[in-house]
C-alpha positions in Angstrom: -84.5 5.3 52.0 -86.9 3.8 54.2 -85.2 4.5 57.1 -86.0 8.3 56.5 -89.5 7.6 56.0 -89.8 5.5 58.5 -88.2 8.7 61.0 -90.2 11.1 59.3 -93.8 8.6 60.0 -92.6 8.5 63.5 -92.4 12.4 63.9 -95.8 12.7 62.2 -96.9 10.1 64.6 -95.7 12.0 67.3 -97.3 15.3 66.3 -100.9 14.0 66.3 -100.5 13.0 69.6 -98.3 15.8 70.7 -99.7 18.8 68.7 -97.4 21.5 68.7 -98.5 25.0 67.6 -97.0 26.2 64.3 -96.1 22.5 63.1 -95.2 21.3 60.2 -97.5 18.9 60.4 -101.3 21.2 61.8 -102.5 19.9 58.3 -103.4 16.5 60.7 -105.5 19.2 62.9 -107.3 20.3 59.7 -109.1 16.9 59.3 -109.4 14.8 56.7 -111.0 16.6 54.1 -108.4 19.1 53.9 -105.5 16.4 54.4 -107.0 14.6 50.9 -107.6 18.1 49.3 -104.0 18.6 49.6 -103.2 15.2 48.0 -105.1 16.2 44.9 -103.6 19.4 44.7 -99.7 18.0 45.0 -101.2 14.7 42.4 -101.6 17.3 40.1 -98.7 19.2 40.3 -96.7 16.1 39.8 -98.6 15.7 36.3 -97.9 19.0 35.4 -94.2 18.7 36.7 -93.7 15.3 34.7 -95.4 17.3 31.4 -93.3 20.4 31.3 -91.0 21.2 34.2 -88.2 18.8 34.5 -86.8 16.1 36.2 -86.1 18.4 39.3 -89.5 20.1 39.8 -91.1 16.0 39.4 -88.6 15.2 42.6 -90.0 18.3 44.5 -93.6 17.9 44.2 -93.4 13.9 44.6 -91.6 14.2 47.6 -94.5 16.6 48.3 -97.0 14.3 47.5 -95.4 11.6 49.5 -95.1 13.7 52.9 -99.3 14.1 52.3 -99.6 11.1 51.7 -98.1 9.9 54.8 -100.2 12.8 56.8 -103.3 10.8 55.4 -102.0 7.3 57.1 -101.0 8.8 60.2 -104.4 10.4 60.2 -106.5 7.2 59.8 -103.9 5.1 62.2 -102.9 3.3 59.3 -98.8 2.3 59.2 -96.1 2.8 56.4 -95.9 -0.9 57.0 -99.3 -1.4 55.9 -98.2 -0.1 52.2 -95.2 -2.0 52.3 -96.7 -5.2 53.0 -99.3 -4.3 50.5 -96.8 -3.6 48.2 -94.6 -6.6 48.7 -97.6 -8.9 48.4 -98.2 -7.5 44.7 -94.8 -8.7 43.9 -94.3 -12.1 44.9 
């Protein structure tokens, strides 16, 4: 699994310092504001997923959540190692 995130960090990585018109990823262009506007939206769709839509529809809009989340790191220069590290020293 990480190896996908890691690939997919990487191309956002690459598209904020190689903006290409009609990206997936123009929500970096957009600033911040809009990039943590987003994450509240797709936060909140997960709730309502995990309340009444099924297992499939809490998949989709975590993976959604996820990608935005990871537009928000690339945004600030922070590094999915950063979260990983922070994560592993929770656990040891």
């Amino acid at each position: 699994m990480s190896d996908f995130i890691d690939q997919l960090f990487a191309t956002l990585q690459d598209r904020k310092n190689n903006p290409t018109p009609g990206s997936y990823a123009s929500l970096l262009a957009d600033g911040e504001d809009e990039i943590v506007k987003k994450i509240g939206e797709e936060a909140v769709e997960v709730i309502l997923a995990a309340k009444s839509q099924g297992d499939q529809r809490v998949v989709e809009e975590t993976a959604d959540l996820v990608y935005h989340l990871l537009v928000l790191l690339v945004s600030r220069d922070l590094s999915w190692d950063d979260i990983r590290g922070e994560l592993e020293s929770r656990h040891q």
